[in-house]
C-alpha positions as CSV (number, residue, x, y, z in Angstrom):
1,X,4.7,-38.1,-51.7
2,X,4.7,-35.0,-50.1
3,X,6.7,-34.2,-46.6
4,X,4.8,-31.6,-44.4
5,X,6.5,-29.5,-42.3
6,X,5.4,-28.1,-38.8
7,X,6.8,-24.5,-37.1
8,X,5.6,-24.7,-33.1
9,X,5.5,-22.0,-31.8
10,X,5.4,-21.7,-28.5
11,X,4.3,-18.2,-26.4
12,X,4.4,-17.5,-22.9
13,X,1.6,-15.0,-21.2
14,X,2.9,-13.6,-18.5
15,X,-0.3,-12.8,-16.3
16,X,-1.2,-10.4,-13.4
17,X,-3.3,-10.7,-11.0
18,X,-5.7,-7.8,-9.7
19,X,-6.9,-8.1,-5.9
20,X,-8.9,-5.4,-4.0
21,X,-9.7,-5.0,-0.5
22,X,-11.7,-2.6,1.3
23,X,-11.8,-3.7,4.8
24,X,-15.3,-5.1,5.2
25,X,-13.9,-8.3,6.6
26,X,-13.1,-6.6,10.1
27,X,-9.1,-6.3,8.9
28,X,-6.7,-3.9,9.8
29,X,-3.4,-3.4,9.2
30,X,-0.8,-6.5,8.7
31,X,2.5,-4.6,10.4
32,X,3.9,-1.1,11.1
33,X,7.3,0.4,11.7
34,X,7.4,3.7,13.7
35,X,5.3,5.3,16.4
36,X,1.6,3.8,14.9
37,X,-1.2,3.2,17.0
38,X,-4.6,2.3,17.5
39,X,-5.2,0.5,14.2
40,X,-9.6,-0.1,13.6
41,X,-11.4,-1.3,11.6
42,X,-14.6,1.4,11.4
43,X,-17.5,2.5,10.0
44,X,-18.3,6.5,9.7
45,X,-16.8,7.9,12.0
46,X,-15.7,12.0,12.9
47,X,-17.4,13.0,10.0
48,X,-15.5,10.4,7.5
49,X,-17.8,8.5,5.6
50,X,-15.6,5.0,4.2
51,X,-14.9,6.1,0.4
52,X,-15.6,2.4,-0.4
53,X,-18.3,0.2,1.0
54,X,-19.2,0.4,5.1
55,X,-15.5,0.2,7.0
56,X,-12.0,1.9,6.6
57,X,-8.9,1.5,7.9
58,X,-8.5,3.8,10.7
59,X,-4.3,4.4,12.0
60,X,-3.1,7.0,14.4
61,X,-0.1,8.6,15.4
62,X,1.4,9.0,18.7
63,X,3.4,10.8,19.8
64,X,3.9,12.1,16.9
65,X,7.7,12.0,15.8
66,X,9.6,10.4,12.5
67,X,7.6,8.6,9.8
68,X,5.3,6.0,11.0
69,X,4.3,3.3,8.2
70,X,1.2,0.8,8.3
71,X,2.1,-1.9,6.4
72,X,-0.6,-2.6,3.8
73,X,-0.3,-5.4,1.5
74,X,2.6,-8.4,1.3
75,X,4.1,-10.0,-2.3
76,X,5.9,-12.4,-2.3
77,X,7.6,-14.5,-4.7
78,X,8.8,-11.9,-6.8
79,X,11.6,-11.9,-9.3
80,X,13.5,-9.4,-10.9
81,X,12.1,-7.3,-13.4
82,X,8.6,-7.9,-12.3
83,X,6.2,-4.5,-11.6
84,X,3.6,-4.6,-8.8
85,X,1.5,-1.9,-8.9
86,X,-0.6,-0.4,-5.8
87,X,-3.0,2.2,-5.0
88,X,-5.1,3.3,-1.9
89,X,-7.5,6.1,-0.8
90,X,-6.4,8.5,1.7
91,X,-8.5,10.9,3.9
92,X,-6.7,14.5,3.6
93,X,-9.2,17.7,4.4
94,X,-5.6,19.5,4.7
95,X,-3.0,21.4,3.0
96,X,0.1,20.1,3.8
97,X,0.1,17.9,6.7
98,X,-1.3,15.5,8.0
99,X,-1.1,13.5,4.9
100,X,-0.4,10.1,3.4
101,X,1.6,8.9,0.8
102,X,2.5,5.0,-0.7
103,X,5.4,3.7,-0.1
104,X,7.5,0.3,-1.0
105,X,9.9,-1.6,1.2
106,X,11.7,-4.8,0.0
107,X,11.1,-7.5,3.3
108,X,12.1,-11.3,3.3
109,X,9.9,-13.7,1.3
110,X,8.9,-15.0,5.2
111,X,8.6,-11.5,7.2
112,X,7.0,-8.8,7.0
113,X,8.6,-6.9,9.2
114,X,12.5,-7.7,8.2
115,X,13.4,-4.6,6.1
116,X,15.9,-5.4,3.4
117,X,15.8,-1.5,2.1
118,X,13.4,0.9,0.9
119,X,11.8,0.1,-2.4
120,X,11.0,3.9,-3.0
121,X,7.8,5.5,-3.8
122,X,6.3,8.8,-5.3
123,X,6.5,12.3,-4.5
124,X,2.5,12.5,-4.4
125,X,0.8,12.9,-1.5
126,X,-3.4,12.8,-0.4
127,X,-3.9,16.5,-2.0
128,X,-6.9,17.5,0.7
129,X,-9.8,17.5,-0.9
130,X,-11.1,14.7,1.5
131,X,-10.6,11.0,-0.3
132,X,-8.0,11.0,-3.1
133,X,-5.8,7.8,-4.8
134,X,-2.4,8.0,-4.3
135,X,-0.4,5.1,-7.0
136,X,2.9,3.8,-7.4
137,X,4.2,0.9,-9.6
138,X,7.7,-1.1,-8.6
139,X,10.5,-2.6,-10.6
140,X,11.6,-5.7,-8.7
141,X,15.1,-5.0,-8.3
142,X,17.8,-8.1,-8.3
143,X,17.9,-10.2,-4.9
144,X,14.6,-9.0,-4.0
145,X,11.8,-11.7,-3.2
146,X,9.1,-10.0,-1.8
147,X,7.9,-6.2,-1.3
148,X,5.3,-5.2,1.5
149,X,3.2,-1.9,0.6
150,X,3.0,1.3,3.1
151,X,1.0,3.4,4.4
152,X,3.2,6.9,5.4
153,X,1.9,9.0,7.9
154,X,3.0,12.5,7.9
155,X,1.7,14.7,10.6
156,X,2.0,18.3,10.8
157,X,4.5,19.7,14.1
158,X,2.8,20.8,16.9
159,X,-0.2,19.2,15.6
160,X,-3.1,16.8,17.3
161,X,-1.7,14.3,19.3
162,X,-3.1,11.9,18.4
163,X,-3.3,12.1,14.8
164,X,-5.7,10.0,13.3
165,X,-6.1,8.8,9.5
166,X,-8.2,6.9,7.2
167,X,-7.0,4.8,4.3
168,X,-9.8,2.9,2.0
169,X,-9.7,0.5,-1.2
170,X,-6.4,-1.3,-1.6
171,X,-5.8,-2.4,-5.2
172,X,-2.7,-4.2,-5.8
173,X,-1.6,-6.0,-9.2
174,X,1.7,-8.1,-9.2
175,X,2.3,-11.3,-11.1
């Protein structure tokens, strides 16, 4: 008689999910920190066509003075280790400022708006050409349950008051 031995092995996927928005639902922005204002939803407006489907996101800044951030997107239940990855198209007919640029912030898994440090960014900004992506991909550090995606606004000094900017196409992938 023979004896037949088994081997299980077992595999974990780890899997990521992919969501997109582009503001066609009449959504703006979910939070901001600094001196943001006037937050729309809009169609072609001044000249800017939406780089992605009929609205935009439209922010302003006013007065203009610091770094103003429009809070994006909001993941929670992260863990260590994990990457969320995030991109957004910025409207930049400049060189230099005014000019956008992604940003993380770690936040409590329940708020938004409770800043439990920066989560850094890139050194890229919206290069001026009209729409560009601007990316950035985050290591979940330890402690750290939940990271909110930014919008930063970066006017130029003695510049239009108030200065107005136009973000399109959110794409966000975090396990």
């Amino acid at each position: 008689m023979r004896k037949l031995s088994f081997i299980v092995i077992i595999v974990l996927f780890s899997f990521s999910y992919s969501v997109t928005y582009s503001w066609e639902d009449g959504g703006t922005i979910l939070g901001f920190d600094g001196n943001v204002s006037n937050p729309l939803n809009v169609g072609t407006t001044d000249g800017v066509t939406p780089y992605d489907g009929d609205y935009m996101l439209s922010v302003s800044e006013s007065p203009l003075s610091g770094t103003p951030k429009a809070y994006l997107a909001y993941i929670q239940n992260l863990n260590p280790g994990d990457v969320v990855t995030a991109s957004f198209y910025g409207y930049d007919t400049t060189d230099g400022s005014p000019s956008l640029r992604i940003w993380g912030a770690y936040v409590s898994g329940t708020d938004i708006t409770s800043s439990q440090g920066s989560a850094g960014g890139n050194n890229t900004y919206t290069d001026g050409t009209g729409w560009s992506q601007i990316t950035h991909s985050w290591t979940i550090s330890d402690g750290k349950e939940a990271l909110a995606v930014e919008a930063r606004l970066y006017s130029a000094t003695g510049g239009n008051d108030p200065t107005v900017y136009y973000i399109d196409l959110i794409d966000v992938t975090a396990p």
